[in-house]
C-alpha positions as CSV (number, residue, x, y, z in Angstrom):
1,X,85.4,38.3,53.4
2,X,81.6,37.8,53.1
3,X,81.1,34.2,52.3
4,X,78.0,33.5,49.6
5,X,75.0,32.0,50.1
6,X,74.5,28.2,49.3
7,X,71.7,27.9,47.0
8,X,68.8,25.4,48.4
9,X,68.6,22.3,46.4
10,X,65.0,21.5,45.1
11,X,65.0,17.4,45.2
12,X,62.0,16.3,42.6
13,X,60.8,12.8,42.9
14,X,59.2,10.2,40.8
15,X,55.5,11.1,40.7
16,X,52.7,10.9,42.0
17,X,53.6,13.8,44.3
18,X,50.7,13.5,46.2
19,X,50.3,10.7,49.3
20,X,47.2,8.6,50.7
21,X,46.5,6.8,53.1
22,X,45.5,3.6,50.8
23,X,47.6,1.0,50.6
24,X,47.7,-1.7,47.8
25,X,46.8,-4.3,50.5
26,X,43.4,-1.8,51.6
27,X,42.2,-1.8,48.1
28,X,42.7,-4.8,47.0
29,X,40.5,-6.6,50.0
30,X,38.1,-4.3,49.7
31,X,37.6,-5.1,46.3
32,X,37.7,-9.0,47.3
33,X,35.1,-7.6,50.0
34,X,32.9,-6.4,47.1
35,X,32.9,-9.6,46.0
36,X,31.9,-11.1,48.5
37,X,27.7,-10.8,47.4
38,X,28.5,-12.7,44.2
39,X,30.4,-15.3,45.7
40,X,27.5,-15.9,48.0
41,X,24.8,-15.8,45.6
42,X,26.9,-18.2,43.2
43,X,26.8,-21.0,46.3
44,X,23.1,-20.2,46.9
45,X,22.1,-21.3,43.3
46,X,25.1,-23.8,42.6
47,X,25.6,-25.6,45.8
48,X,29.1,-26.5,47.6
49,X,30.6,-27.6,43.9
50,X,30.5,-23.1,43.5
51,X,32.8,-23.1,46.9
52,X,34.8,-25.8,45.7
53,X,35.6,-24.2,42.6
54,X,36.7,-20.5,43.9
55,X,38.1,-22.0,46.3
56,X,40.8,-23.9,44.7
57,X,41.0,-21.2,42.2
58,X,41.8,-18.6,45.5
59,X,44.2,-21.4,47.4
60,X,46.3,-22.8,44.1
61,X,46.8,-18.6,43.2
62,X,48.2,-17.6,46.8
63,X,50.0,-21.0,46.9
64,X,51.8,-20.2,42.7
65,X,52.7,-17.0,44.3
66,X,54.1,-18.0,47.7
67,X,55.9,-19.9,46.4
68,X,57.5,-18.7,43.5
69,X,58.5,-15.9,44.7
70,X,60.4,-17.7,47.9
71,X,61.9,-20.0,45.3
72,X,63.8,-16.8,44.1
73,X,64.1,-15.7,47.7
74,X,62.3,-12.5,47.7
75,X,59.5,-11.2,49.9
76,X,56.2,-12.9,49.7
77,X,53.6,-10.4,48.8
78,X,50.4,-12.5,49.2
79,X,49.3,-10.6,52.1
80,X,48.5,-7.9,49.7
81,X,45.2,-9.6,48.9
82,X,45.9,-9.5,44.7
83,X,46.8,-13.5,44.3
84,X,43.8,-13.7,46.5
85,X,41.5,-11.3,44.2
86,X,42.6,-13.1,41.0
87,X,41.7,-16.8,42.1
88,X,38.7,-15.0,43.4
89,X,37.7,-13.6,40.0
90,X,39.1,-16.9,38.0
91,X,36.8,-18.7,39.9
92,X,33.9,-16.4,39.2
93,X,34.6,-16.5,35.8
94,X,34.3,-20.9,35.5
95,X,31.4,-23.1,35.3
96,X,30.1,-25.2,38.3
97,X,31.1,-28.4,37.3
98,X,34.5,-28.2,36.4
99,X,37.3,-30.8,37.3
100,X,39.5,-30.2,40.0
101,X,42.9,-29.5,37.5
102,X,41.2,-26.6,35.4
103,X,41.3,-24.3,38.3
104,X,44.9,-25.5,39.0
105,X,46.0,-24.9,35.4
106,X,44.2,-21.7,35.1
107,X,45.8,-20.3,38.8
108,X,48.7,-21.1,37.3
109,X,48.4,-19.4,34.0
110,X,47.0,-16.2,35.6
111,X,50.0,-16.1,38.9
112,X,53.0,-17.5,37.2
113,X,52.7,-16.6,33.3
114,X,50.8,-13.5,32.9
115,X,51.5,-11.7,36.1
116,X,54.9,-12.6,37.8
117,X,57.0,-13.4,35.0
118,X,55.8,-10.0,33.9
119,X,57.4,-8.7,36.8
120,X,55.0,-8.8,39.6
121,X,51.7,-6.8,40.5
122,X,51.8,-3.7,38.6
123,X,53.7,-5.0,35.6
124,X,51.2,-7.4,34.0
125,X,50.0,-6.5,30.5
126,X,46.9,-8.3,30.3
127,X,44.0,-9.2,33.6
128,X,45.7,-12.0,34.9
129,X,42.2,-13.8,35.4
130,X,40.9,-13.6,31.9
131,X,44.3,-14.6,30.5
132,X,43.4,-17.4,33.0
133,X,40.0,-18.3,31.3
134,X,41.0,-17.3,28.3
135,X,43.7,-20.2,28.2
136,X,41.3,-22.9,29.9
137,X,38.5,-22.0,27.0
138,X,41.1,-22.4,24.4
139,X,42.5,-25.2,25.7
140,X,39.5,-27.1,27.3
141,X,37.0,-25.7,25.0
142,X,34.0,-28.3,26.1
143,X,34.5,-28.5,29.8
144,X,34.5,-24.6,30.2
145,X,30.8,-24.4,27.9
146,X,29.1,-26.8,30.2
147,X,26.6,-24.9,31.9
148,X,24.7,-26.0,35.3
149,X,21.0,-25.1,35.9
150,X,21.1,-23.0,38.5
151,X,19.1,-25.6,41.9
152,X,19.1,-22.9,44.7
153,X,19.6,-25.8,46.8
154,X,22.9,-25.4,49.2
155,X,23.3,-29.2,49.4
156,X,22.9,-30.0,45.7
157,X,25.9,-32.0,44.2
158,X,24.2,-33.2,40.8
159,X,22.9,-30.3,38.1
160,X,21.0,-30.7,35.0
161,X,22.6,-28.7,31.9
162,X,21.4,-26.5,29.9
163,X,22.1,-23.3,27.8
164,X,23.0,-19.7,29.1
165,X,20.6,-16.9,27.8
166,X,23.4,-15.6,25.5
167,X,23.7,-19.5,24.0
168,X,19.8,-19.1,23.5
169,X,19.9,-15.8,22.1
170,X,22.6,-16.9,19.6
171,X,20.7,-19.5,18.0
172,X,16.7,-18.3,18.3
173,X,16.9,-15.0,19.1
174,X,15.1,-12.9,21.3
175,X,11.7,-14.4,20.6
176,X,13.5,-18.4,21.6
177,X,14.9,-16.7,25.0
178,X,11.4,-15.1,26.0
179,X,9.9,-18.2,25.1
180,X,12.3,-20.0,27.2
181,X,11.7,-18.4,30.2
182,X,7.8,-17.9,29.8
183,X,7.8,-13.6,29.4
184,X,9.6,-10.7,29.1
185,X,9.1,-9.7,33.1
186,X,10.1,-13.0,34.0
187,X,12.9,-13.2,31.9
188,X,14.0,-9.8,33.2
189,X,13.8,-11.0,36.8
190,X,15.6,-14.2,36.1
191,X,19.0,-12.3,34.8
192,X,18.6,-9.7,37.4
193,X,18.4,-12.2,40.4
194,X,20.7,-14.6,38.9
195,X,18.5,-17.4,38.0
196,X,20.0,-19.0,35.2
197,X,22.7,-21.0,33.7
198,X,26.5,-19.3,33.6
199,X,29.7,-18.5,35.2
200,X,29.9,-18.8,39.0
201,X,30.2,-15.3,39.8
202,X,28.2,-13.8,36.8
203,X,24.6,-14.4,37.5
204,X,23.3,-11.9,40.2
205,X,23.3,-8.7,38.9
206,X,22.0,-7.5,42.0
207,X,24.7,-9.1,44.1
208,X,27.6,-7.8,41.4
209,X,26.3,-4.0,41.4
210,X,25.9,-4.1,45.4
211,X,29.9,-5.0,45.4
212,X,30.5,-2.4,42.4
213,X,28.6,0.2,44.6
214,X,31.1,0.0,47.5
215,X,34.3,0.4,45.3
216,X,32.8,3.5,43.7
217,X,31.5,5.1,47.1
218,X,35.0,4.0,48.2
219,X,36.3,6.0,45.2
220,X,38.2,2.5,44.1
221,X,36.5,3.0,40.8
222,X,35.1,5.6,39.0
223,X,32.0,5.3,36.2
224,X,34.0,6.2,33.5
225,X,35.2,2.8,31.9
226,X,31.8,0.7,33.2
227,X,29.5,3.4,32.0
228,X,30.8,3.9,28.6
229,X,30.8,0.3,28.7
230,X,27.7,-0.4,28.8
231,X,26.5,2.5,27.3
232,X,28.2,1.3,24.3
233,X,26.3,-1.8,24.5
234,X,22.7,-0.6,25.3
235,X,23.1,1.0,22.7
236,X,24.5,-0.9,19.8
237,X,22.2,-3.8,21.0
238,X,19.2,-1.6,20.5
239,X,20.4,-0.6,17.1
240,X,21.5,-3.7,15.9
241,X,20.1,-6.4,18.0
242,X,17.1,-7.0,16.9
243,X,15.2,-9.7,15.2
244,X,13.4,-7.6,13.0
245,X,15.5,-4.8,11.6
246,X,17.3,-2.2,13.2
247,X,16.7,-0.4,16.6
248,X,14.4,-3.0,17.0
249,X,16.9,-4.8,19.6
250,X,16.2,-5.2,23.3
251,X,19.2,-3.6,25.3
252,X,18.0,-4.8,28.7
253,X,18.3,-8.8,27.7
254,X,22.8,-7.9,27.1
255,X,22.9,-5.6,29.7
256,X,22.2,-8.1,32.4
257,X,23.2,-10.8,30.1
258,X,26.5,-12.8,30.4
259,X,29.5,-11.7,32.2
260,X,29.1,-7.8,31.6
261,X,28.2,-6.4,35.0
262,X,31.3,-8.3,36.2
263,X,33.6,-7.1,33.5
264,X,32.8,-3.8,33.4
265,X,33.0,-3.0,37.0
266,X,35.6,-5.9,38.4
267,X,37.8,-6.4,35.7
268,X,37.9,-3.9,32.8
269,X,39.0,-1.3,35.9
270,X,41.8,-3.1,37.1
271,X,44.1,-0.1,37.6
272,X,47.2,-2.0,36.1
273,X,45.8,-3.0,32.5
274,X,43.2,0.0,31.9
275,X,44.3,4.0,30.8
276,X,44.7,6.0,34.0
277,X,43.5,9.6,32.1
278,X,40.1,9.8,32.4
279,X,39.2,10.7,28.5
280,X,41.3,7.7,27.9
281,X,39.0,5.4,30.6
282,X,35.9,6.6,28.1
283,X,37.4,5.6,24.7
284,X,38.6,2.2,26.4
285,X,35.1,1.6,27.7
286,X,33.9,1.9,24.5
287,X,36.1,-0.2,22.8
288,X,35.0,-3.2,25.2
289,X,31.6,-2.2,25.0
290,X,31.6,-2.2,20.9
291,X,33.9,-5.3,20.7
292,X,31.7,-7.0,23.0
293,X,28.9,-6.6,20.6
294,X,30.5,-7.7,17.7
295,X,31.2,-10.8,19.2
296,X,28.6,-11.6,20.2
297,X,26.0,-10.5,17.0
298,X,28.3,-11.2,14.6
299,X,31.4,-13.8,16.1
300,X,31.5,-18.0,16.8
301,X,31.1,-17.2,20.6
302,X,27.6,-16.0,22.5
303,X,30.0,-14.0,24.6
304,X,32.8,-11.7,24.3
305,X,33.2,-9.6,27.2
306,X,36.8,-11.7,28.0
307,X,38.0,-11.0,24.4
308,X,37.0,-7.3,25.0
309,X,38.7,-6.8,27.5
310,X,41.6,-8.6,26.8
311,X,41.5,-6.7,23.3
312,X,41.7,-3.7,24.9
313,X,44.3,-4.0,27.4
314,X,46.2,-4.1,24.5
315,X,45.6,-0.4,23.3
316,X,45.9,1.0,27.1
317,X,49.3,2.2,26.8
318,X,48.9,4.2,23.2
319,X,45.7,5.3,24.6
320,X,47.0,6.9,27.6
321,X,49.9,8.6,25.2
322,X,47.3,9.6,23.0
323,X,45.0,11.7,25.6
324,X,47.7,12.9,27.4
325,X,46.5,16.3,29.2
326,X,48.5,19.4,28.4
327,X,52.3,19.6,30.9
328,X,51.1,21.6,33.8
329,X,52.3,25.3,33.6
330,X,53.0,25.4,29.6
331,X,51.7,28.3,27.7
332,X,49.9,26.8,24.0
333,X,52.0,28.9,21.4
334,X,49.7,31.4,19.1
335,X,49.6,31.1,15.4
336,X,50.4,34.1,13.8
337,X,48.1,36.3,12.6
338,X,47.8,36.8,8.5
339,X,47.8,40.2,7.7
């Protein structure tokens, strides 16, 4: 009696189907690699108080994780560089001359709240290091808007303060900033170099877009959320930026103004807390890019890159259900013909 053939099962995993070779651990130190300009150019013009700062902020966010996660006896996962990447970028994101505890409170914030009682890397709603700074602003409002004049001196311990170009743009307008910083070409050169008063890691525009180059040659990012990003604001800053009616706004002065360059290339593409469909990555970058505007024209802040983002991480989930792209092999049903 002929005995029938066993039909093969067809096993069909979880997706994604296809494999790399990248590893969470490769990615995320490269990105901390990318970094690595910024973080220099923010000693060069701040002194040893700009290592102090990230510093802390890197040591207290590897430490919060460590050991959290060995108080509930599971496996430490600092060694995949993302506690290290999140002090790194909370540290970017302070002032110079903060006390020692608002890097602790802020590590904390960003490790323990907002990413690991979220479940871990992967799980986290929001960025972990703007929830960070967004928490220290509210909280320490003063201490997180004193700015440090940039000394380009390594060994300088003592700054002067003073206003960032946003802060000067918000109370006298573009003709106050230019005044402030004699011209337009030197004003230019100032916010592209990184001469001038800000976040730690924000300044150099050169030094951020040399890191942002390497994570999109390394195809870690692609231009699709920075470029709409700031897309969105050249242009709404041309069009409603200026001081003398509309379109008579100078895009150049908030594209290399402020925290954008690091935003939109560090932390509005954090795979976790962005859309992963690539129509989605354009409607989210404009979304920052328009909300940033509005904060900063219209709002009580000079800068809203942080709320923009933040604002947006919100939306990532309906906008990735929203732009869904059509199942793989189904067939778009005809409307009947009228006759």
């Amino acid at each position: 009696m002929a005995t029938e053939a066993k039909t093969p099962e067809l096993i069909v995993s979880v997706s994604p189907h296809v494999r790399g070779d990248e590893t969470v651990g490769r990615i995320m130190w490269t990105v901390n690699l990318s970094l690595l300009p910024a973080f220099i150019m923010s000693v060069y013009y701040f002194g040893p108080l700009a290592a102090y700062v990230t510093g802390l902020c890197i040591v207290t966010s590897v430490l919060f994780e460590h050991f959290y996660q060995v108080s509930l006896k599971k496996k430490s996962t600092i060694g995949d560089g993302s506690a290290f990447l999140t002090g790194l970028l909370l540290g970017l994101n302070l002032p110079p001359s903060v006390p020692f505890y608002i890097p602790v409170v802020g590590s904390l914030v960003a490790i323990i709240i907002t990413k690991l009682l979220f479940g871990g890397l992967g799980y986290n709603i929001f960025n972990p290091a703007l929830i960070g700074r967004a928490f220290l602003l509210i909280s320490f409002p003063k201490l997180m808007t004193i700015w440090s004049e940039p000394t380009a001196q390594f060994v300088a311990l003592d700054a002067k303060t003073t206003a960032t170009p946003l802060g000067i743009l918000k109370e006298g307008g573009i003709a106050k900033l230019v005044e402030v910083f004699g011209d337009k070409t030197d004003l230019y050169m100032n916010l592209l170099m990184g001469s001038r008063a800000g976040s730690l890691g924000e300044t150099s525009v050169i030094a951020l877009l040399i890191g942002a180059a390497l994570l999109m040659y390394r195809g870690y990012i692609t231009w699709h959320i920075p470029f709409s990003f700031l897309a969105t604001v050249g242009v709404m800053a041309w069009a409603l930026g200026g001081d003398s009616g509309f379109f008579t706004g100078d895009p150049l002065i908030h594209l290399l103004s402020g925290g954008l360059i690091l935003g939109a290339f560090f932390m509005a593409t954090d795979y976790v807390t962005c859309p992963s469909i690539r129509k989605g990555q354009i409607i989210f970058g404009i979304g920052c890019g328009a909300i940033t505007m509005m904060i900063r024209l219209k709002g009580g802040f000079p800068e809203g890159v942080m709320f923009a983002i933040l604002l947006m991480n919100c939306f990532a989930p309906l906008i990735d259900r929203s732009v869904k792209a059509r199942m793989f092999g189904a067939i778009k049903e005809k409307k009947e013909q009228k006759k």
